[in-house]
N, C-alpha and C positions, 0 to 999 in steps of 0.2 A: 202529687202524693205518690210517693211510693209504696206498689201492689205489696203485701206479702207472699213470701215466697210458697211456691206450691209445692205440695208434693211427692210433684218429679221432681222439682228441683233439691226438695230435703234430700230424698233417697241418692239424687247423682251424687251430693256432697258427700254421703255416706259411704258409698263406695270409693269415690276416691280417697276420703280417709282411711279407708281400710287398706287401699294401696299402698297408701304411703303406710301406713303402719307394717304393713307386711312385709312390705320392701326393708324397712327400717331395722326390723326383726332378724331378718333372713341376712343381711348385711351385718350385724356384729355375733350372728351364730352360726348357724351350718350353711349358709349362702355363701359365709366367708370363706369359711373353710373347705369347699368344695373350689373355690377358686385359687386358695393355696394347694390343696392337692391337684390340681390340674399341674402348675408350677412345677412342685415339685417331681411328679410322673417326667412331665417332659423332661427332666435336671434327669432322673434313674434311665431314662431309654437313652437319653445319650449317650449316658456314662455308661450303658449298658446294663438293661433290668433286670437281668437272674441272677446278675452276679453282686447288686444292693444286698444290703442287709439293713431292715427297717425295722429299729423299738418300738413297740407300741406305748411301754411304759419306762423309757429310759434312766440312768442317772442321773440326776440331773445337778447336783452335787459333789463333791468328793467328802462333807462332812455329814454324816447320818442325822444330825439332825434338821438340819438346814435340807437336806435332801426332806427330809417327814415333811416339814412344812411347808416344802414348793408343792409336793404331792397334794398335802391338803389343801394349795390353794386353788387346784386341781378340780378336785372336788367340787369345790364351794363355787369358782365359775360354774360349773354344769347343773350343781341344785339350782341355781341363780339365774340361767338359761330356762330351766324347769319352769322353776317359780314366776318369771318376767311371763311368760307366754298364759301361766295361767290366772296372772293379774290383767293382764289386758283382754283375757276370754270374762274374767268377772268386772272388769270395767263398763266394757258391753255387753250386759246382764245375762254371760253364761257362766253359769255354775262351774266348778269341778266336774259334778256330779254330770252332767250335760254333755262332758265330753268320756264320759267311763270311768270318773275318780272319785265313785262314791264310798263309802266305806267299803272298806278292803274286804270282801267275802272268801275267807280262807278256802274253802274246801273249793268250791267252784274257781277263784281266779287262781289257786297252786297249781291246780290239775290244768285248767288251760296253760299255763305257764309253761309247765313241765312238758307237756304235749306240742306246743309251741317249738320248746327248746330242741326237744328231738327231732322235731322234723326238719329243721333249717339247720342245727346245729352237726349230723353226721352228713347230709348231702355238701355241705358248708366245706367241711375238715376233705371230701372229697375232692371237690372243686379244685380248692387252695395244691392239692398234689396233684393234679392234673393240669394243674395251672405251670405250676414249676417244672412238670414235668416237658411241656408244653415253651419252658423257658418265656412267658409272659407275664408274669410276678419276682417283683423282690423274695426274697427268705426273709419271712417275718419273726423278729424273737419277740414274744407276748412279753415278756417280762426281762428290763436289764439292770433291775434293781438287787441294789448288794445283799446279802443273807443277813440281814437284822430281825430282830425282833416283832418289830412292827410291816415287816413288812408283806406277810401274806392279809393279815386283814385289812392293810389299804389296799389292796389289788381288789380285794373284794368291793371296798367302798366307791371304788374306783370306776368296779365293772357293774354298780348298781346302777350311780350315777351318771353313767353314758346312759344306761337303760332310762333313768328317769327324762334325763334331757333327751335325746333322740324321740321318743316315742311323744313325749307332749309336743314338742316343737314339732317334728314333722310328720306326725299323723295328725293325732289331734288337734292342734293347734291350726295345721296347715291347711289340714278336710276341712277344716269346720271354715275357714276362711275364705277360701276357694269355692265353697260351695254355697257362701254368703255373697260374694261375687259374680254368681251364676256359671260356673264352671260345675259341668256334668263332672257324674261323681267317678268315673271311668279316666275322663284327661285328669281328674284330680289325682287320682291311685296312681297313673303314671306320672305324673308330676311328683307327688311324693318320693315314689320310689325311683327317678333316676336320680333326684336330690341326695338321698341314702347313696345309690351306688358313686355319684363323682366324688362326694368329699372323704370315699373311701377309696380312691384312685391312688392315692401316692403309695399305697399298696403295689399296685400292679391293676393290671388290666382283668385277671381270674377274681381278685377281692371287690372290683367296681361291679360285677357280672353278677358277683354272688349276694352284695347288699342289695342289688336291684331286683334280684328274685326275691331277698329277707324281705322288703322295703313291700312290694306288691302283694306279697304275703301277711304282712303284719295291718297294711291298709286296708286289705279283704277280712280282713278278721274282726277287726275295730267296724269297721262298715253294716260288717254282719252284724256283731254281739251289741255293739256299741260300749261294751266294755274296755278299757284299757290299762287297767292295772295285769293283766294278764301277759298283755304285751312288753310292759316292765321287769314282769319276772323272770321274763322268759330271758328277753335279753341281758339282761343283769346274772342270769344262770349259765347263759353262752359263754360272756363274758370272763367271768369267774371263772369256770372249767379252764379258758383258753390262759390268763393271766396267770392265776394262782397254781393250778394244774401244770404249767409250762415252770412258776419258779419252784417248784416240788420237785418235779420229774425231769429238770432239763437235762441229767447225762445219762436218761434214757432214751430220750427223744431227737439225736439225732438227725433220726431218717427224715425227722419234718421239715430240713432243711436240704 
């Protein structure tokens, strides 16, 4: 007769399911992509990195419509990246709400948001010209989409939607994972945040430095509040400034290159 399983043994299966789920996760989203920006870094130091010039939001196009639509499908992976992480947080009976996504509280997650954005967002623009100046970063152009119609409010949708995917996926998504697998909540905030700074490598080495300070900042804050709509505004507001700000203002902006 075969015992039933004890459990230790539920609990071992348990976490190796979540291994493999996390591993599974991290592989077709910012796992991947931190391994394509490893790539491509090495491709810019060869070819020599101050003298790259890296789109964040390219054309991708030559016909504006067809350009709208790659944009948007843009988009829709990163809701989609969002969305996956926190169907598998409520697969295994955690909430939204559980990981900081309860109803949006205007006054309180704006103001963290906004308070967020300025602190990370001018040491940030700092970094990045010390970086360059430093000659260890590409010249990054935020925006190399043609002057259409449409296109300062996809930059915006654009720079929501990295906020919405980055922050669920690797704060929330990741803390809460990591820290179900007995991973102190300390290796987990560095865990997070060097994930942020590599698959913002293909930047430059000043943009990998800088997401890993964003990244240990945004994990200390979520850890703290346990709120994380805050952490989407924030980012989503960076974002914007940097995108939409850049296709408004670019032949003012020279010197940031």
């Amino acid at each position: 007769m075969v015992a039933p399983p004890s459990d230790a043994d539920g609990q071992l299966a348990e976490r190796r399911a979540l291994r493999v789920e996390l591993a599974i996760v991290l592989s077709v989203t910012f796992g991947l992509s931190a391994v394509t920006a490893l790539l491509q870094l090495a491709d810019s130091v060869l070819r020599n990195l101050s003298a790259q010039r890296i789109p964040l939001n390219p054309r991708r196009s030559y016909f504006d419509l067809i350009d709208l639509g790659l944009n948007a499908t843009d988009v829709a992976q990163l809701v989609a990246w969002g969305g996956l992480g926190l169907y598998l947080l409520w697969r295994s009976g955690l909430s939204p709400a559980r990981i900081g996504l309860a109803r949006l509280q205007w006054r309180p997650d704006l103001a963290g948001g906004v308070g967020l954005a300025a602190l990370i967002g001018l040491p940030g623009l700092g970094l990045y010209l010390a970086a360059r100046v430093l000659r260890i970063n590409a010249s990054v152009i935020p925006s190399g989409l043609s002057d259409t119609w449409w296109r300062v409010p996809m930059l915006v949708l654009v720079a929501f939607a990295d906020g919405w995917a980055e922050e669920i996926i690797v704060v929330g998504y990741l803390l809460t994972r990591l820290g179900q697998l007995g991973v102190g909540a300390r290796a987990a905030l560095v865990c997070s945040g060097l994930l942020r700074g590599t698959y913002h490598l293909y930047q430059g080495f000043g943009a990998g430095l800088g997401n890993v300070a964003m990244g240990l900042v945004f994990g200390y804050a979520w850890q703290r509040t346990g709120r994380l709509w805050p952490l989407v505004i924030a980012h989503g507001l960076i974002d914007t400034v940097a995108f939409a700000g850049y296709a408004l203002l670019a032949g003012h902006l020279r010197w940031l290159h």
